[in-house]
C-alpha positions, 0 to 999 in steps of 0.5 A: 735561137729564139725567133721573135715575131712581129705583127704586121702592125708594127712593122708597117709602121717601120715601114712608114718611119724608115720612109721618113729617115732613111734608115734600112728597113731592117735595122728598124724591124731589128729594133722591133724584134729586141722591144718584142723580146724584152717584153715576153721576158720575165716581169721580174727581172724588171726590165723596162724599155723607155722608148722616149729616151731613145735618141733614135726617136730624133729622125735628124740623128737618124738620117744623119748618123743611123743611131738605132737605139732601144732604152732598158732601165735608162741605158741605151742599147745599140741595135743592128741588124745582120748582113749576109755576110755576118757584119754589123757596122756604126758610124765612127762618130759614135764609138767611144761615146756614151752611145756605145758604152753599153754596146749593140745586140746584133737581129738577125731578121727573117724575112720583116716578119720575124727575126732572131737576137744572135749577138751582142758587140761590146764596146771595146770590140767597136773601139778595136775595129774603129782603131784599124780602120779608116773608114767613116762606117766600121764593120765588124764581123760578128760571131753568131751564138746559137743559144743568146742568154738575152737576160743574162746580157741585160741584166749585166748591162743594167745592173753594172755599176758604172763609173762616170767613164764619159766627161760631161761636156763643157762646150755644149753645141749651140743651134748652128753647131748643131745643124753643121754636125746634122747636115755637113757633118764632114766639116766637124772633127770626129773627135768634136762628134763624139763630144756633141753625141756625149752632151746630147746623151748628157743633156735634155735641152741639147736633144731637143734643140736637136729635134728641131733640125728636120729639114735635112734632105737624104737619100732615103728622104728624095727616095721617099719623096719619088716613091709618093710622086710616082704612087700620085702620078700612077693615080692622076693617070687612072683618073685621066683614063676614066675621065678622057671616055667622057670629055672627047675633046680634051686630050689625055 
């Protein structure tokens, strides 16, 4: 099992974005772990990660649906990290969509220094756990592989001709559908989700009006926002304990 290891850099920086998302610490180190493995493959596999296309760099998606995703060759990757009970799990809005069309490598992380590519989930496994399932999060159990050929997968997934499997969509969102599916996306079928995910894969100007959506609040945004007023808080006191020593006559 190939460990890769990730400088303290980079996962400070996942630290830092996942503060802003709300995204678990390990799915975005997960990704880091499957960018660091791509880059010490061989060069001539011409295998490039373009992390600009990836849609994971739209924190709106982030936060509201947990997309993770890395870019190789112009095909999205879907990235998850391992729980400790061997699961792997998505949000439904995003099984059978162009998102998933070339499935998720499954990290298993160790510790937030290093972590191991030990699977990767089609997506007809994902369609056949969405099927019996009724939940708004699928699992899957996934079966670890001792030895993950990570080239052999990659170059499947890149040099696969495909057909046009997804319809391009006709109803494209406009700005108030779109903030409807980022902030309530409860109010919209997942059948209209799936379709909004396909025309934000399909079309540019539709991932930009989408990036312009950040004021959502989530969980992982109010726990980021009392970390820091705790932090600032623990400071003002510090400094109230210096200065009471010399002004006697104001109280703490």
């Amino acid at each position: 099992m190939l460990k890769v290891d990730i400088s303290p850099e980079i996962a400070r920086l996942a630290q830092l974005k996942v503060k802003d998302t709300g995204l678990p610490l390990s799915h975005e180190l997960a990704r880091s772990v499957v960018e660091e493995a791509i880059f010490t493959l061989d060069p001539e596999l011409n295998l490039l990660v373009g992390d600009e296309d990836s849609v994971s760099e739209i924190d709106a998606l982030v936060q509201a649906f947990g997309v993770n995703d890395v870019v190789v060759n112009g095909r999205h990757i879907d990235v998850r990290a391992l729980d400790d009970q061997n699961k792997v799990s998505i949000s439904r809005a995003l099984i059978d969509t162009p998102y998933t069309a070339n499935g998720t490598l499954v990290v298993a992380m160790n510790g937030v220094f290093a972590g191991s590519i030990v699977a990767h989930i089609s997506e007809a496994q994902w369609k056949a756990a969405e099927a019996g399932s009724k939940e708004d999060q699928i699992e899957v159990q996934v079966e670890l592989t001792a030895n993950f050929d990570l080239p052999r997968v990659l170059t499947q997934i890149t040099g696969e001709h495909r057909a046009a499997a997804y319809k391009t969509v006709t109803s494209l969102p406009d700005t108030a559908e779109l903030r409807t599916f980022i902030e309530e996306p409860k109010k919209i079928i997942v059948a209209r989700q799936r379709q909004i995910f396909a025309a934000l894969m399909q079309h540019a100007s539709v991932r930009s009006d989408c990036g312009q959506i950040g004021d959502v609040v989530t969980k992982g945004l109010v726990r980021s926002m009392l970390s820091d007023s705790a932090l600032w808080s623990r400071r003002v006191e510090k400094m109230v304990d210096k200065l009471s020593k010399k002004f006697d006559s104001l109280s703490r």
